[in-house]
C-alpha positions in Angstrom: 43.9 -36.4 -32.5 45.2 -34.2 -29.7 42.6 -33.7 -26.6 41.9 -30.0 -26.1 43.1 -29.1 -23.0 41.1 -26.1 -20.6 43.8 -25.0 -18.4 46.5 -22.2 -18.7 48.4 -23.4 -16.5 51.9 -21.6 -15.8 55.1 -23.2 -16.9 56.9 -24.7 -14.0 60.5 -24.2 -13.2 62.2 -26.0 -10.6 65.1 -23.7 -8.8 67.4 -24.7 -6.3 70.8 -22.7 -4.7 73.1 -25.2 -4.7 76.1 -26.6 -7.8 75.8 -25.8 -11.0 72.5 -25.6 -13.1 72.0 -27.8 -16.3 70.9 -26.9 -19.3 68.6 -28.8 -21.5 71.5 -30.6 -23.4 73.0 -31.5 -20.0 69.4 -32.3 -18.7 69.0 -35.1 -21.2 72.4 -36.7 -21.2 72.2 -37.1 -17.9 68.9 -38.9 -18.1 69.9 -41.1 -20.5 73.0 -41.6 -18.5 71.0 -42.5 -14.9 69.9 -45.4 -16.6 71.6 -49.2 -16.8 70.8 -49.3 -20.5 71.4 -46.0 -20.8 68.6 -45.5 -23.1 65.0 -44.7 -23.3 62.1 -45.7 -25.6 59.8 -43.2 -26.9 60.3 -39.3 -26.8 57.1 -38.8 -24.5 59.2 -41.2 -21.7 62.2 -38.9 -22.2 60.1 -35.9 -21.9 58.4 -37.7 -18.7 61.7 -38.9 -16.9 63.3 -35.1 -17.8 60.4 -33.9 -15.9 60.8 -36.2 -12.9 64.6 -36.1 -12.6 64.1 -32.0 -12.0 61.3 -32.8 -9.9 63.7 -35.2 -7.7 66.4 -33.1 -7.8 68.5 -32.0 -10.7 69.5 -28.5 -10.6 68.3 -27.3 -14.0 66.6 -24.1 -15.4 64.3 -25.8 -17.9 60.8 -24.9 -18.0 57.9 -27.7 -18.1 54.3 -26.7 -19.4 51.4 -29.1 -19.0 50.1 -29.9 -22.7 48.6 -32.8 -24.3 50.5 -35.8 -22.8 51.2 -33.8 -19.7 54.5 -32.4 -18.8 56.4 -31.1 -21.9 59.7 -28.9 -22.2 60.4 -27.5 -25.7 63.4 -26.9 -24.4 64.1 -30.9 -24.2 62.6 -31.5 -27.1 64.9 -29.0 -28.6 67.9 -30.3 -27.1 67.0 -34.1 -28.1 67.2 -32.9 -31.6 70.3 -31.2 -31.1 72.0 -33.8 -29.6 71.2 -36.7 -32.2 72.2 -34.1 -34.9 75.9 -33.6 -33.3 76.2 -37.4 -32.5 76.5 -37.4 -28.4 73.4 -39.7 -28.8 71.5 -41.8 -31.1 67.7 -41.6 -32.6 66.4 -44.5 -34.4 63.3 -46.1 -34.9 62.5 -49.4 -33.9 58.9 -51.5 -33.4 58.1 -52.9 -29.9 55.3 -53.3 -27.6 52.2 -55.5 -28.8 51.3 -53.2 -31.8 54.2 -53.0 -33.1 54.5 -49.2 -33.5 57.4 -47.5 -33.9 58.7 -45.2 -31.7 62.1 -43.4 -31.1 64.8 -45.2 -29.4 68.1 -42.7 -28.0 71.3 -43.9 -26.6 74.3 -42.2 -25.2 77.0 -42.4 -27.7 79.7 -42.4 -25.4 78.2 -43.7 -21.4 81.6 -43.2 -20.0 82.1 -39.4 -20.9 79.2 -37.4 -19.6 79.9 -33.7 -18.9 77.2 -34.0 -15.8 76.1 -36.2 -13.7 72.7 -36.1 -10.8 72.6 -36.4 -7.3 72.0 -39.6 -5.9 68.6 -38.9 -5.2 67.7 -38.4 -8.5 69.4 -41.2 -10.5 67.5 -43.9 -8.1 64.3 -42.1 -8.7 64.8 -42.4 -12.4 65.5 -46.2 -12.0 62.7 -47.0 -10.0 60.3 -44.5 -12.2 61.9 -46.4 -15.4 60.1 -49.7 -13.9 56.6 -48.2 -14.8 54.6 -47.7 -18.2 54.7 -44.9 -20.1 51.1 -44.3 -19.7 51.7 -44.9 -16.4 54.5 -42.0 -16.0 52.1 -39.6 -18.0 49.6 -40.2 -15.3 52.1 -39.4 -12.5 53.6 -36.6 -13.8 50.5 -35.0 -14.5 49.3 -35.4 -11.2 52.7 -34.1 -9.9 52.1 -31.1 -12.1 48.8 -29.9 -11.0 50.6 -30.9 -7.1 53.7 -28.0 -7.9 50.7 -25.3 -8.4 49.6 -26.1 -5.2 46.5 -29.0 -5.7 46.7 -31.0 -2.5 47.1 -34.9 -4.0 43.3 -35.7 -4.1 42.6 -32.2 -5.8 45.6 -33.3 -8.6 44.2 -36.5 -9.0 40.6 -35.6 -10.0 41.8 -32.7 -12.0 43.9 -35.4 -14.0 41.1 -37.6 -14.1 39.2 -34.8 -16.2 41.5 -33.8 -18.0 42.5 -37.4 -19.2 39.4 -39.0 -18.7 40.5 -41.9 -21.3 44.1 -42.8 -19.6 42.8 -42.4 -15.8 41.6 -46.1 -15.4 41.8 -46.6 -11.7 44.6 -49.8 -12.1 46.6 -46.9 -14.2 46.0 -44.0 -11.2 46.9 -46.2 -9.1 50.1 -47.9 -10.1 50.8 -43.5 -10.8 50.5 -43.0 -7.6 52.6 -45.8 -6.3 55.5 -44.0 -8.6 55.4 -41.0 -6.9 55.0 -42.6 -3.4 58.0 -45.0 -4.4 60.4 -41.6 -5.0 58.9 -39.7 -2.6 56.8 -37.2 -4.5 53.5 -38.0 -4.1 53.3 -36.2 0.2 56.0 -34.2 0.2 55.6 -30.6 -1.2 58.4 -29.0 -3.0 59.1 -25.3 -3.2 58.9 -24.7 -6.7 58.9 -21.8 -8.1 56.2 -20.8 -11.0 57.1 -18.1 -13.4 54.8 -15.0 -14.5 54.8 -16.4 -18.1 51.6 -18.4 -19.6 51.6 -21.3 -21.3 50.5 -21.4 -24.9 47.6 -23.8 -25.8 48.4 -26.0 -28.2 
């Protein structure tokens, strides 16, 4: 069951003036290529590191609503599916964690031949953001969300704590907020940019 969520909050875009800007196909390779294993388990932590590598740095036009388990592109999902279809990465599924669910595990195909790469910056971030749970990057990045409409930290906390009341235990808020300290996103203010168009509730 999906939590209803009370906000209409507006998508958020990150913008920035300098190189080229990625797409969503780009956007994901390049995720998947920041990593040492270059691959990620679960498509709500490749939605979540997608989120935080634009957040860090990348130069990309994709557009990031808050939904159910916080920061969501369609435009990543999109491109995920796109990408296992044409073969530059692989999708399978595969049990770990103590339950042994299944989730969705994609690879690069080919690590060597990537079309783009991120700054500096942003490939640490995604290394040291890689470190932490999923839960725990859902947490962060939701907080980080409600920070890029202009919620001062404390504000973005409390308005994640309500709106994951379940998922905000205060071990999980605060290993969160040790992410975003640890890349430098949990003070600093960026300039992004919100456009004029509402997010659908899902």
């Amino acid at each position: 069951m999906f939590c209803s969520i009370e906000y209409e909050i507006e998508p958020i875009i990150a913008t920035h003036e300098r190189g080229k800007v990625m797409d969503a196909e780009g956007l994901v390779l390049s995720v998947l290529g920041a990593l040492p294993a270059r691959e990620i388990r679960g498509r709500k932590r490749l939605q979540k590191l997608a989120f935080f590598a634009v957040q860090t740095g990348a130069e990309s036009n994709v557009r990031f609503f808050l939904y159910d388990f916080g920061p969501f592109s369609t435009e990543v999902a999109k491109a995920t599916d796109f990408l296992a279809f044409v073969g530059d990465i692989t999708e399978v599924e595969e049990q770990f964690g103590r339950a042994k669910r299944y989730h969705k595990v994609y690879r690069l195909t080919d690590p060597v031949d990537l079309p783009e790469r991120f700054p500096t910056e942003t490939s640490e971030a995604l290394r040291a953001l890689n470190e932490y749970s999923t839960i725990e990057l859902e947490i962060a990045s939701t907080i980080r969300y409600f920070m890029g409409t202009g919620f001062d930290p404390s504000r973005a906390i409390e308005e994640t704590k309500r709106l994951k009341p379940s998922k905000s235990e205060p071990i999980i808020v605060r290993r969160a907020t040790e992410a975003l300290s640890k890349v430098g996103l949990y003070e600093r203010r960026r300039t992004d940019q919100v456009s004029s168009t509402r997010s659908d509730q899902l």
